[in-house]
PDB file of N, CA, C, O and CB in Angstrom:
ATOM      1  N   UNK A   1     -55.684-100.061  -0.351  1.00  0.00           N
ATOM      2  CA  UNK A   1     -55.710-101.116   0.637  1.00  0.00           C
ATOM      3  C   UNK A   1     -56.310-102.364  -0.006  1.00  0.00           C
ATOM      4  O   UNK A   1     -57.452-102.544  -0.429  1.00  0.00           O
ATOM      5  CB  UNK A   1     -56.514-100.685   1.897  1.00  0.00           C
ATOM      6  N   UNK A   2     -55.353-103.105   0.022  1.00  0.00           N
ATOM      7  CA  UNK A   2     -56.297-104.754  -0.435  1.00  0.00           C
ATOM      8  C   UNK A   2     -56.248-105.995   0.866  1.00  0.00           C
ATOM      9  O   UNK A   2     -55.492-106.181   1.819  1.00  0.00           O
ATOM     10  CB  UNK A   2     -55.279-105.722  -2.127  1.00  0.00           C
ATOM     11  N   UNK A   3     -57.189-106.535   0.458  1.00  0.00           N
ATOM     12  CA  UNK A   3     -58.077-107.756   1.945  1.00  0.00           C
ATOM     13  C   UNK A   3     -58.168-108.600   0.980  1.00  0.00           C
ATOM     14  O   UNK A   3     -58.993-108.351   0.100  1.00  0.00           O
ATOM     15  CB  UNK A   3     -59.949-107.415   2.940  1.00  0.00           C
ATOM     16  N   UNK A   4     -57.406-109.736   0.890  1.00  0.00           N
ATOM     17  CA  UNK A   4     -57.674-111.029   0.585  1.00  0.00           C
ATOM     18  C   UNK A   4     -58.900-111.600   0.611  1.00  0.00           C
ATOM     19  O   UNK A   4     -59.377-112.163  -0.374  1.00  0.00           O
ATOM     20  CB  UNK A   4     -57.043-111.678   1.233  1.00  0.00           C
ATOM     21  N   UNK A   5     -59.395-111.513   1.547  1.00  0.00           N
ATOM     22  CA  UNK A   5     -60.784-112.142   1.695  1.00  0.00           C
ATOM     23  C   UNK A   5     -61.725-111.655   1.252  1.00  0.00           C
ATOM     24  O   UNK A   5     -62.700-112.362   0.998  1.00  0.00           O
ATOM     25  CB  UNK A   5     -61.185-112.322   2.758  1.00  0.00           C
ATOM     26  N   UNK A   6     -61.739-109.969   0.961  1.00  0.00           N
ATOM     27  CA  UNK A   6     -62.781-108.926   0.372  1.00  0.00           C
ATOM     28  C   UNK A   6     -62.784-109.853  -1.453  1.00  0.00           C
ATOM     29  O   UNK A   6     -63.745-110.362  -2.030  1.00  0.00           O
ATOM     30  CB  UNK A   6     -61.944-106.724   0.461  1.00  0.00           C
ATOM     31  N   UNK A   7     -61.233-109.749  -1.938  1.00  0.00           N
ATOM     32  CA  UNK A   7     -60.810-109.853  -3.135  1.00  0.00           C
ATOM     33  C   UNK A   7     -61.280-111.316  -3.380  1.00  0.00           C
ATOM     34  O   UNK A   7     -61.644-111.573  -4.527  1.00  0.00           O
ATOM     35  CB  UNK A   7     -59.310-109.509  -3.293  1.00  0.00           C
ATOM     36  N   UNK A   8     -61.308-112.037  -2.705  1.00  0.00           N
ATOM     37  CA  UNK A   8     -62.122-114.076  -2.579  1.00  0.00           C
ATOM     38  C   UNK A   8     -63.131-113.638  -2.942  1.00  0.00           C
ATOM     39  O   UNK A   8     -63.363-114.054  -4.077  1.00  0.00           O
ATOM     40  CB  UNK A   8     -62.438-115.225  -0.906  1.00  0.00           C
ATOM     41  N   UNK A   9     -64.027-112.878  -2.511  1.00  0.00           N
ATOM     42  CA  UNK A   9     -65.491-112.704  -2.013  1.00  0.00           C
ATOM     43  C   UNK A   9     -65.797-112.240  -3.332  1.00  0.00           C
ATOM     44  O   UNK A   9     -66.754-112.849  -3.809  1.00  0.00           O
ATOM     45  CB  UNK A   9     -65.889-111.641  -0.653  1.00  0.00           C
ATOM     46  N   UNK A  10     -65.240-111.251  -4.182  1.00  0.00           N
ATOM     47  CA  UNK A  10     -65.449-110.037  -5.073  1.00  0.00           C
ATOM     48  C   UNK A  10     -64.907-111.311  -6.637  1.00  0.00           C
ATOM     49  O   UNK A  10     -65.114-111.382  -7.849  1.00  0.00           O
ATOM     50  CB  UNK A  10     -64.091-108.188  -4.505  1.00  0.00           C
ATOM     51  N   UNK A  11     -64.480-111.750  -6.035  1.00  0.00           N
ATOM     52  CA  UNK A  11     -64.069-112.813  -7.132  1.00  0.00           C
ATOM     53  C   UNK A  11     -64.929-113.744  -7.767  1.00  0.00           C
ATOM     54  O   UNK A  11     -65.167-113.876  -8.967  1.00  0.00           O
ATOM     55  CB  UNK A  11     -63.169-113.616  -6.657  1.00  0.00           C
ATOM     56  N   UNK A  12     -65.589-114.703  -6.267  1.00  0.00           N
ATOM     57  CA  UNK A  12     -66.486-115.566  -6.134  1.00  0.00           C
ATOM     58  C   UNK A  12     -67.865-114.549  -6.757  1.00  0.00           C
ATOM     59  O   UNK A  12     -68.601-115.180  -7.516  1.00  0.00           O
ATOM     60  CB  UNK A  12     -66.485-116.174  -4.497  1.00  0.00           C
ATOM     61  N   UNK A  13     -68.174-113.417  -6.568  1.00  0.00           N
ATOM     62  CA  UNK A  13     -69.200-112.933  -7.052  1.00  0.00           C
ATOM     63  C   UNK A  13     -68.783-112.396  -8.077  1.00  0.00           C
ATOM     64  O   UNK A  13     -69.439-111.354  -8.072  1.00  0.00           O
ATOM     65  CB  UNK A  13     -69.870-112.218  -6.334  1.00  0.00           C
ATOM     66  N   UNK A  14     -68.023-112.356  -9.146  1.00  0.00           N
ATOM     67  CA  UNK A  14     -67.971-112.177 -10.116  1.00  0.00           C
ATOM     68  C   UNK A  14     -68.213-113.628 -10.990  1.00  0.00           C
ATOM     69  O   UNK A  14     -69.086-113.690 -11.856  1.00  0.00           O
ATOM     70  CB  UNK A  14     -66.900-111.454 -10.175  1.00  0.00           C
ATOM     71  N   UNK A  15     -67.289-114.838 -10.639  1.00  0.00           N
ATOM     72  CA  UNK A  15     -67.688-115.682 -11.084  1.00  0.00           C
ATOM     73  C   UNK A  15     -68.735-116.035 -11.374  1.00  0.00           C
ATOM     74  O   UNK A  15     -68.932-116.272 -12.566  1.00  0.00           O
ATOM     75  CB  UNK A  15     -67.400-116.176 -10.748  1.00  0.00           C
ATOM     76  N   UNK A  16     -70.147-116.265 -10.128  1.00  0.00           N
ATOM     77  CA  UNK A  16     -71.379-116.341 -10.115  1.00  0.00           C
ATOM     78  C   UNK A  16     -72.404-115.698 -11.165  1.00  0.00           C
ATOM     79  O   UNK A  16     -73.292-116.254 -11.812  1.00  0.00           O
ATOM     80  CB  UNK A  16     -71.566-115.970  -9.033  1.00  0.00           C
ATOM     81  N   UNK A  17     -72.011-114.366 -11.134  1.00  0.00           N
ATOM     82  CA  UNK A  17     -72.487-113.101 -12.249  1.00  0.00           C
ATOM     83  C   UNK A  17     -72.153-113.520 -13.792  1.00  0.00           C
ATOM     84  O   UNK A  17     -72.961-113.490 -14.721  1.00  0.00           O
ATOM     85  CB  UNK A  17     -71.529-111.511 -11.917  1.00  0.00           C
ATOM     86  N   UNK A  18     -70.968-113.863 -13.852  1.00  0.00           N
ATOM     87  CA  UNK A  18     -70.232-114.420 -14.959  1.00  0.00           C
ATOM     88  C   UNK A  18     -71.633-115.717 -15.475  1.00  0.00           C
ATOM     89  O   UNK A  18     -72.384-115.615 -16.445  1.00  0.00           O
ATOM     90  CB  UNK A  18     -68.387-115.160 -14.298  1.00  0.00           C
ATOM     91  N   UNK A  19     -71.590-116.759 -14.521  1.00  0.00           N
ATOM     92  CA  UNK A  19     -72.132-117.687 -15.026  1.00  0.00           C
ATOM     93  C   UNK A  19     -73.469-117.750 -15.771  1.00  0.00           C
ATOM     94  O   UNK A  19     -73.976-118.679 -16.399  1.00  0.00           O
ATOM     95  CB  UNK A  19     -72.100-118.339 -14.208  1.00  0.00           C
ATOM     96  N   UNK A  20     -73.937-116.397 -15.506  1.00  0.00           N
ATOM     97  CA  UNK A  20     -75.318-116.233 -16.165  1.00  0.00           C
ATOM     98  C   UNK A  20     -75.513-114.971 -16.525  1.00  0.00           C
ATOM     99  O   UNK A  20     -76.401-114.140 -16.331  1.00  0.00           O
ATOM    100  CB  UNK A  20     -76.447-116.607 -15.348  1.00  0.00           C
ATOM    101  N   UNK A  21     -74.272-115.004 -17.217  1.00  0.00           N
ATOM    102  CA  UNK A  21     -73.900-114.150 -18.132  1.00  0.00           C
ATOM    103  C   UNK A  21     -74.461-112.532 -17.609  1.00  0.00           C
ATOM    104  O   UNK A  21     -75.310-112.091 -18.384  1.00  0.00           O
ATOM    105  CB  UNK A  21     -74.509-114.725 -19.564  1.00  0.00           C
ATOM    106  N   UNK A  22     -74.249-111.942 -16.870  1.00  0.00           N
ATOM    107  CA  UNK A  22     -74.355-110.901 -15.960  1.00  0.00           C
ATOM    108  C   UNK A  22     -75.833-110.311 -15.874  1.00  0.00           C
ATOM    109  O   UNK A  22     -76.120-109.182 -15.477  1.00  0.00           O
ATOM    110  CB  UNK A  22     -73.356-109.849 -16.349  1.00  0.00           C
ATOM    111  N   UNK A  23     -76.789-111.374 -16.360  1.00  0.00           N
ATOM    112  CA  UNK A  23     -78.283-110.971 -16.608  1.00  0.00           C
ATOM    113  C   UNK A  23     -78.862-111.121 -15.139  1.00  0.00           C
ATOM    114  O   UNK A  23     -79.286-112.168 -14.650  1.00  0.00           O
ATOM    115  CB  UNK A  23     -79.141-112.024 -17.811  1.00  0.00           C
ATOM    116  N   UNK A  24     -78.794-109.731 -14.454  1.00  0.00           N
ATOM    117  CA  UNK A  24     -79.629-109.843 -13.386  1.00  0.00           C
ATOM    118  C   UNK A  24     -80.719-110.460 -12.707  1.00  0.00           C
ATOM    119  O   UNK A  24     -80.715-110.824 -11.531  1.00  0.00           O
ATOM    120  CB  UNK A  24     -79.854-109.225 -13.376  1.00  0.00           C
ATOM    121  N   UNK A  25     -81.852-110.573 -13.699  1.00  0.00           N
ATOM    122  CA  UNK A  25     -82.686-110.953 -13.352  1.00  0.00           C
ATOM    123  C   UNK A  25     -82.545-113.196 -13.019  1.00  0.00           C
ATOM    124  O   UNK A  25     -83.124-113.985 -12.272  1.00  0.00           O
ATOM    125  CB  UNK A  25     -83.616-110.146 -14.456  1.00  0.00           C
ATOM    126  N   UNK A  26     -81.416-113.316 -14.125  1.00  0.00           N
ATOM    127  CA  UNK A  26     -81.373-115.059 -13.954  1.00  0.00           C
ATOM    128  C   UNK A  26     -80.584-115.194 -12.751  1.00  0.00           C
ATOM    129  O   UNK A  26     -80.608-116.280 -12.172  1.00  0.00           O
ATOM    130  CB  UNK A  26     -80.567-116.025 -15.305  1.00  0.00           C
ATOM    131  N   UNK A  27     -79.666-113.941 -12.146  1.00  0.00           N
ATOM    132  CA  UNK A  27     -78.914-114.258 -11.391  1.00  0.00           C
ATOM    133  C   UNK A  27     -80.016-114.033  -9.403  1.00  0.00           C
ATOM    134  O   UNK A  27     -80.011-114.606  -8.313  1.00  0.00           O
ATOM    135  CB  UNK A  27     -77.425-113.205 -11.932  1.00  0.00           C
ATOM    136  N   UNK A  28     -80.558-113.157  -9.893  1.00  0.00           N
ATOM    137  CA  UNK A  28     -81.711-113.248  -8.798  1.00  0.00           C
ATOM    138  C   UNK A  28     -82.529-114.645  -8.529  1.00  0.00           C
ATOM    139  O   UNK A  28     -82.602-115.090  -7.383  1.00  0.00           O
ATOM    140  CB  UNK A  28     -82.801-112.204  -9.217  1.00  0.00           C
ATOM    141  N   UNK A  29     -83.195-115.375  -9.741  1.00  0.00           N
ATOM    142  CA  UNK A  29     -83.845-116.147  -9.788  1.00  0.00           C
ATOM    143  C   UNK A  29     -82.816-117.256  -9.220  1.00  0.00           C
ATOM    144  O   UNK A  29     -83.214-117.863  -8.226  1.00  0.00           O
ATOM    145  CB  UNK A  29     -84.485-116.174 -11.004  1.00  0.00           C
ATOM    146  N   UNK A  30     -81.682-117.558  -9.671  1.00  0.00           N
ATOM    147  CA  UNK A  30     -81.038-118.619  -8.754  1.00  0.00           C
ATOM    148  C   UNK A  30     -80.740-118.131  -7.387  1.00  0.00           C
ATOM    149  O   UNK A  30     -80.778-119.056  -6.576  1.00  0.00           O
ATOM    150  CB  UNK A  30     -79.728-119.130  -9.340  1.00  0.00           C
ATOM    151  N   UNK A  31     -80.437-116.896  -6.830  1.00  0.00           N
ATOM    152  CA  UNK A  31     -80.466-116.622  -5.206  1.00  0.00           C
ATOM    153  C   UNK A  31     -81.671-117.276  -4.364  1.00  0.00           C
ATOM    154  O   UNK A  31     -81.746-118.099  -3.452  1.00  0.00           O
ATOM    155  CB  UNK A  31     -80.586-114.986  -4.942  1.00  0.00           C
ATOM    156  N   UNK A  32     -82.724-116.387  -5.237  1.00  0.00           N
ATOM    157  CA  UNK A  32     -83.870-117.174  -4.732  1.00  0.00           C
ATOM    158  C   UNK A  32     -83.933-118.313  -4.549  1.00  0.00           C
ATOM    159  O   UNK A  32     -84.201-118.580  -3.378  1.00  0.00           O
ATOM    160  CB  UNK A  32     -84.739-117.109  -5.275  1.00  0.00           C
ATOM    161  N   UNK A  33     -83.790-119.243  -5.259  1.00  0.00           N
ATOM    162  CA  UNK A  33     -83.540-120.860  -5.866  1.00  0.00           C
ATOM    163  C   UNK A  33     -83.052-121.705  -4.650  1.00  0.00           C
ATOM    164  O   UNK A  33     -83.700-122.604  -4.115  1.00  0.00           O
ATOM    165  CB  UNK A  33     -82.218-120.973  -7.205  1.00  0.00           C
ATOM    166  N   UNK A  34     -81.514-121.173  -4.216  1.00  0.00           N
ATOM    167  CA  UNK A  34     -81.078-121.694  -3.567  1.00  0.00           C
ATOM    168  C   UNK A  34     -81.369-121.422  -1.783  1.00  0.00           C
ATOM    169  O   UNK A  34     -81.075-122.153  -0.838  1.00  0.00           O
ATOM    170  CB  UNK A  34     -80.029-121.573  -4.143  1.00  0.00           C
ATOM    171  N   UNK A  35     -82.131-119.930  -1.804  1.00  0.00           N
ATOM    172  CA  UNK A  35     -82.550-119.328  -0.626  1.00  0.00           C
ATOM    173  C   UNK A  35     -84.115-120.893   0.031  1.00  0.00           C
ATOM    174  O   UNK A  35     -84.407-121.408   1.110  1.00  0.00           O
ATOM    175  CB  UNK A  35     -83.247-117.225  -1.242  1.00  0.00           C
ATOM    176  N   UNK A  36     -84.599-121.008  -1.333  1.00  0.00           N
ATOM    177  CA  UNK A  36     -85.606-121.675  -1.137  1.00  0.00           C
ATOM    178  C   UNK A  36     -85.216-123.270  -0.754  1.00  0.00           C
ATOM    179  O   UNK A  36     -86.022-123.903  -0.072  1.00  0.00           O
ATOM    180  CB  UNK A  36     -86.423-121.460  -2.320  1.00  0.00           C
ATOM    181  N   UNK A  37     -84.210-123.783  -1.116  1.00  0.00           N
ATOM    182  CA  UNK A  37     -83.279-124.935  -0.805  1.00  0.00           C
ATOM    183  C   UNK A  37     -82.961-124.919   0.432  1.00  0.00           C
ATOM    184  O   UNK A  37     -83.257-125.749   1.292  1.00  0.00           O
ATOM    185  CB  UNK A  37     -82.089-124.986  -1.520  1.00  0.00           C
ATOM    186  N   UNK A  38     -82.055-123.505   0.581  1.00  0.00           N
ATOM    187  CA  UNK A  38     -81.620-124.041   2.143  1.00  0.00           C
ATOM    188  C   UNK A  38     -82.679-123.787   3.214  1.00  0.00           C
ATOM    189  O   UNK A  38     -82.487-124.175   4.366  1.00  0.00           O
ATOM    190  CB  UNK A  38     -80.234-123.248   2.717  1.00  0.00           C
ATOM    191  N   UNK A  39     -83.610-123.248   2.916  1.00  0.00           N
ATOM    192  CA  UNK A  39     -85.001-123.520   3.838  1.00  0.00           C
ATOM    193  C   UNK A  39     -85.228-124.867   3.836  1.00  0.00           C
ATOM    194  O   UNK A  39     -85.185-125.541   4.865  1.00  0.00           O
ATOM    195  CB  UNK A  39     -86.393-122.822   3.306  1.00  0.00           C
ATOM    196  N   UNK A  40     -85.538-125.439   2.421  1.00  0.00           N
ATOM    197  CA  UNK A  40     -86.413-126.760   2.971  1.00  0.00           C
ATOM    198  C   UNK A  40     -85.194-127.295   3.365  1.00  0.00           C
ATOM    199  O   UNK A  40     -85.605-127.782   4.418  1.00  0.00           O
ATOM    200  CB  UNK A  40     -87.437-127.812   1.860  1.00  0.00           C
ATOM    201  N   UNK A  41     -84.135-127.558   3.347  1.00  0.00           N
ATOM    202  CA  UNK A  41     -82.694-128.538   4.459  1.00  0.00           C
ATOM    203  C   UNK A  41     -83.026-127.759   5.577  1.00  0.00           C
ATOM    204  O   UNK A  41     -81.911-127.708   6.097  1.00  0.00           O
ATOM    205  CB  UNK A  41     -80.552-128.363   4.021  1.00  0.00           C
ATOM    206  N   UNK A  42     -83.788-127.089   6.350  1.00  0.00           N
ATOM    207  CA  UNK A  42     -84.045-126.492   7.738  1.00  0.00           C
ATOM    208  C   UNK A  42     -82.881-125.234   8.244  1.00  0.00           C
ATOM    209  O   UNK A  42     -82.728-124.781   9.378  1.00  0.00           O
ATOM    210  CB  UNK A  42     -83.978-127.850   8.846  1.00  0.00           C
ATOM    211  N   UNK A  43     -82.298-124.946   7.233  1.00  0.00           N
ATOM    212  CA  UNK A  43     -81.296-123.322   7.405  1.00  0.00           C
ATOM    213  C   UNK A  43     -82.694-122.505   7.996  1.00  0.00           C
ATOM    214  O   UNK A  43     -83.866-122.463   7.622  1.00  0.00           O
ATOM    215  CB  UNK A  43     -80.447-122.355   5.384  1.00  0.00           C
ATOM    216  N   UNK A  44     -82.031-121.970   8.964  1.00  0.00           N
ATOM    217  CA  UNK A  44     -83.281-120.277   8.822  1.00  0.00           C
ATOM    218  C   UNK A  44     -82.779-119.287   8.202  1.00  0.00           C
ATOM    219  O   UNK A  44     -81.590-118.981   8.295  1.00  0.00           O
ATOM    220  CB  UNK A  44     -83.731-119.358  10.294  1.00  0.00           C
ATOM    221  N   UNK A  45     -83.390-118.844   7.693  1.00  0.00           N
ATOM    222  CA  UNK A  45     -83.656-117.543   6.258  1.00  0.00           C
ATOM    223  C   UNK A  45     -83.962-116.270   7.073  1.00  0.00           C
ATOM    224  O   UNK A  45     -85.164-116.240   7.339  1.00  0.00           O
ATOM    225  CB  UNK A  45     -85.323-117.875   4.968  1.00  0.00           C
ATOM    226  N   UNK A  46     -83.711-115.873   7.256  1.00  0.00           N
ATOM    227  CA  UNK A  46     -84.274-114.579   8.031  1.00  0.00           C
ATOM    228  C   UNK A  46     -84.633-113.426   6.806  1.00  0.00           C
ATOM    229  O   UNK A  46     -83.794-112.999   6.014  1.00  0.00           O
ATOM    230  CB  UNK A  46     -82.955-113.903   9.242  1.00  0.00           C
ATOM    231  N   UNK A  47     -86.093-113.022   6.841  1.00  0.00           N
ATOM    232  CA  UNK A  47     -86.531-112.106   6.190  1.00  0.00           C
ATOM    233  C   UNK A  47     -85.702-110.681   6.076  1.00  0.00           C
ATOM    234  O   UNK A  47     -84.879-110.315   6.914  1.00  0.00           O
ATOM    235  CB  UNK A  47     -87.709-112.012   6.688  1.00  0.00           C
ATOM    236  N   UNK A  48     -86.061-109.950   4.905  1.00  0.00           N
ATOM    237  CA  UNK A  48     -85.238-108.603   4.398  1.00  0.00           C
ATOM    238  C   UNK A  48     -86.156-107.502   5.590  1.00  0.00           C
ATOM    239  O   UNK A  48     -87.288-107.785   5.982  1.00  0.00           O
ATOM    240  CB  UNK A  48     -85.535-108.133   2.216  1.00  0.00           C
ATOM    241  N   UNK A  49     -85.533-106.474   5.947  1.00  0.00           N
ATOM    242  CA  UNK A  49     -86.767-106.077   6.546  1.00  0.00           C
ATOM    243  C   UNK A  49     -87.859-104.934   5.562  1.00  0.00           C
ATOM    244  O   UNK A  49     -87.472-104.537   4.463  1.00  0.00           O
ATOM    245  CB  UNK A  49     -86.251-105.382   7.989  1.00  0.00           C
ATOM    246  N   UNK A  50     -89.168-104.523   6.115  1.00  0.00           N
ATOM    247  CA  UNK A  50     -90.077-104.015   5.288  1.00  0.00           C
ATOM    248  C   UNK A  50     -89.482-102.954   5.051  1.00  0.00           C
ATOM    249  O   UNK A  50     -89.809-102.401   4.001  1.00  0.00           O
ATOM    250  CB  UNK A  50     -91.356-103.887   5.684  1.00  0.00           C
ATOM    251  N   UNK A  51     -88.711-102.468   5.666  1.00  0.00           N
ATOM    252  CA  UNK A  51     -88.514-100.622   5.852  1.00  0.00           C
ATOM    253  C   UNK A  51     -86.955-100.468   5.976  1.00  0.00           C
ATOM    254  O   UNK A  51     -86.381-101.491   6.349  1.00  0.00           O
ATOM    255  CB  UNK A  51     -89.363 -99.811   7.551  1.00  0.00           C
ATOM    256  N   UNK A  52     -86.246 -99.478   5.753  1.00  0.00           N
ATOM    257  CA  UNK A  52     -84.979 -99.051   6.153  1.00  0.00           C
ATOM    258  C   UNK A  52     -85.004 -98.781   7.311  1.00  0.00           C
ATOM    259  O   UNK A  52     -86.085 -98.412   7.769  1.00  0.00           O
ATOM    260  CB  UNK A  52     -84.471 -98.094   5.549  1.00  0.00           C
ATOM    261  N   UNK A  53     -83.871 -98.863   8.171  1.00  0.00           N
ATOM    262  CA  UNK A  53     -83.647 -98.461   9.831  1.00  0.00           C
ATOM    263  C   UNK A  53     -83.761 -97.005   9.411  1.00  0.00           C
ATOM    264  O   UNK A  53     -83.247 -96.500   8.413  1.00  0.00           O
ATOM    265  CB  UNK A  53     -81.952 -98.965  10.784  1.00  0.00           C
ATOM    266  N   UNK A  54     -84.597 -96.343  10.429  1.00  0.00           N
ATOM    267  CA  UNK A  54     -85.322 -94.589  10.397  1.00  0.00           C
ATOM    268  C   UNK A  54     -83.402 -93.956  10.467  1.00  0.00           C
ATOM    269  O   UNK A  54     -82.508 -94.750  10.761  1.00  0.00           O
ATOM    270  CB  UNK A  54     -86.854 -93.930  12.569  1.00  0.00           C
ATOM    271  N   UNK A  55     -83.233 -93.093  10.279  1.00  0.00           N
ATOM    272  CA  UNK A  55     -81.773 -91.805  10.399  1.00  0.00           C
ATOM    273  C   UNK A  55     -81.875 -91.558  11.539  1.00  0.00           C
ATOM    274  O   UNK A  55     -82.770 -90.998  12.172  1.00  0.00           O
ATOM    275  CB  UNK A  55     -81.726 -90.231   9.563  1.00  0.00           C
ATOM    276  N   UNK A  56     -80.588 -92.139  11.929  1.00  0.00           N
ATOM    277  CA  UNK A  56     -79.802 -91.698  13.566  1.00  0.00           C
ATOM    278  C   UNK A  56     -79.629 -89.951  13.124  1.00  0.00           C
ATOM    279  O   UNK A  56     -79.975 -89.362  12.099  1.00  0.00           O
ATOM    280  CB  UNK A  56     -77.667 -92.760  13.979  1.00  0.00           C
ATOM    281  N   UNK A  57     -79.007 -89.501  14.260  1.00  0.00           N
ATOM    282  CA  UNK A  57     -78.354 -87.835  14.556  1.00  0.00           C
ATOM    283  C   UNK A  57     -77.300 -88.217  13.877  1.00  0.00           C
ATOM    284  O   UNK A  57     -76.417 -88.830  14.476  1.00  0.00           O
ATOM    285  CB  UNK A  57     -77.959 -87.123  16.258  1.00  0.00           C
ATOM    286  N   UNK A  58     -77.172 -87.934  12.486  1.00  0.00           N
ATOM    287  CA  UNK A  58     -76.226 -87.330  11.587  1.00  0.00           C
ATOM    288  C   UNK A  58     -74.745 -86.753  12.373  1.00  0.00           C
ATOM    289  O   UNK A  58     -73.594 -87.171  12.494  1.00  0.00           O
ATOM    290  CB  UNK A  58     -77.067 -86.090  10.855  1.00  0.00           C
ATOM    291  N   UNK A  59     -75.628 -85.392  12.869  1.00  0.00           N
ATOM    292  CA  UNK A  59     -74.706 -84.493  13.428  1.00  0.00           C
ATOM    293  C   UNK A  59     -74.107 -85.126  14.859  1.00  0.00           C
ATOM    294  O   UNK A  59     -73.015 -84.654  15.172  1.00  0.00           O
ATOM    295  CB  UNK A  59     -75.462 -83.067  13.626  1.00  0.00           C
ATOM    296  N   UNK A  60     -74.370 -85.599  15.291  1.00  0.00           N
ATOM    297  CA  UNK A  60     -74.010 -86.363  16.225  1.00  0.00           C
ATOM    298  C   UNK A  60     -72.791 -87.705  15.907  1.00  0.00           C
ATOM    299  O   UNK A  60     -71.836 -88.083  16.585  1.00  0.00           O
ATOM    300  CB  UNK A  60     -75.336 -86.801  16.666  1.00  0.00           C
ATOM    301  N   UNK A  61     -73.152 -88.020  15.020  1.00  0.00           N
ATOM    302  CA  UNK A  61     -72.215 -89.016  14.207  1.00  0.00           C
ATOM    303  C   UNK A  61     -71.139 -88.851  13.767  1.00  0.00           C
ATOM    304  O   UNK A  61     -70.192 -89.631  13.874  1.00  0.00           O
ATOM    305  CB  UNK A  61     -72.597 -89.400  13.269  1.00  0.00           C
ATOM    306  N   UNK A  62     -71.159 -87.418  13.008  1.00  0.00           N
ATOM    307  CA  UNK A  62     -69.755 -86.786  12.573  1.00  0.00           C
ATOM    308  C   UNK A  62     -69.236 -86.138  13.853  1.00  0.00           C
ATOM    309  O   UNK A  62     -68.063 -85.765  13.863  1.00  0.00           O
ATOM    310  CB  UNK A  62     -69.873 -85.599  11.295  1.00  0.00           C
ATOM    311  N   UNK A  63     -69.991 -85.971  14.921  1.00  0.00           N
ATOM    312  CA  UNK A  63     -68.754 -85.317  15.757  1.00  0.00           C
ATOM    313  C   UNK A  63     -68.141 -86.177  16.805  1.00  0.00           C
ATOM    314  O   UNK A  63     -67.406 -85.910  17.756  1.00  0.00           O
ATOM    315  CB  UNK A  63     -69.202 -84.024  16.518  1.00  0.00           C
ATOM    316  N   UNK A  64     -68.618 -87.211  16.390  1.00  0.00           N
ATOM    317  CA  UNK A  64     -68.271 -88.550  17.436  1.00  0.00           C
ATOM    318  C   UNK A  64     -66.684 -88.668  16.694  1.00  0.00           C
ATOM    319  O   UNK A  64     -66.906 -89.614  15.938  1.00  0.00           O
ATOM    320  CB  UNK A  64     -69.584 -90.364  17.216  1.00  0.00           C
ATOM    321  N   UNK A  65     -65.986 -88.487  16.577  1.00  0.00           N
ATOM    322  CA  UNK A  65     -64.723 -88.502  15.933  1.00  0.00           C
ATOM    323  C   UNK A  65     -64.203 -87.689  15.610  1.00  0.00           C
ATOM    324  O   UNK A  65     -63.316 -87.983  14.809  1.00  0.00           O
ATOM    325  CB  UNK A  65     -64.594 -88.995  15.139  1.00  0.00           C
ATOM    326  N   UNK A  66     -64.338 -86.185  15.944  1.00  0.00           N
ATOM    327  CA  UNK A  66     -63.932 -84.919  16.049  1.00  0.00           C
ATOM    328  C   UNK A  66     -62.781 -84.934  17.575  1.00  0.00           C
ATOM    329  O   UNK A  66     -62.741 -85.444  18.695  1.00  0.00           O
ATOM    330  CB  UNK A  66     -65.450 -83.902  16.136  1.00  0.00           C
ATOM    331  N   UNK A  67     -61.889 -83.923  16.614  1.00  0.00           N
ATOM    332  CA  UNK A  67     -60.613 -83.806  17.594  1.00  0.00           C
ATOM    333  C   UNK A  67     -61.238 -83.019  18.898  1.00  0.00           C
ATOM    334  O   UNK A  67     -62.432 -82.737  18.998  1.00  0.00           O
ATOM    335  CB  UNK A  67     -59.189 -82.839  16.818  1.00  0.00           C
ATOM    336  N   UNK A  68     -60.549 -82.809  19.572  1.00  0.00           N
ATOM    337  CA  UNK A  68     -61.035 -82.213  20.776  1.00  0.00           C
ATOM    338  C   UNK A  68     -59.620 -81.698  20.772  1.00  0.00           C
ATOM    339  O   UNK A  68     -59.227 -80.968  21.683  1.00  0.00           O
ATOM    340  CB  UNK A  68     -61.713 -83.144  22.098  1.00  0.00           C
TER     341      UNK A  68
END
């Protein structure tokens, strides 16, 4: 299955990765960079949260789509 827009997206972040030469850590430091930019232009940033969301019922999940 291909999505145009997935394949834009997957593109555009390859490019980005590309540009600094796939070194994680420079490519973090500009997220940050620009995270810190569009704060001070008054964007809200909404924080990562501290914790993972706790595990729903599993079992409950897989049978939510079970034939009957």
């Amino acid at each position: 299955m291909t999505d145009g827009i997935i394949d834009e997206v997957r593109a555009i972040r390859e490019q980005h990765a590309a540009g600094f030469g796939f070194d994680l850590d420079r490519i973090f430091a500009d997220l940050q960079a620009r995270q810190s930019k569009h704060a001070a232009e008054g964007w809200t940033v909404i924080p990562a949260p501290a914790s993972p969301p706790p595990e729903t019922d599993l079992a409950l999940q897989r049978t939510r789509f079970a034939h009957r």
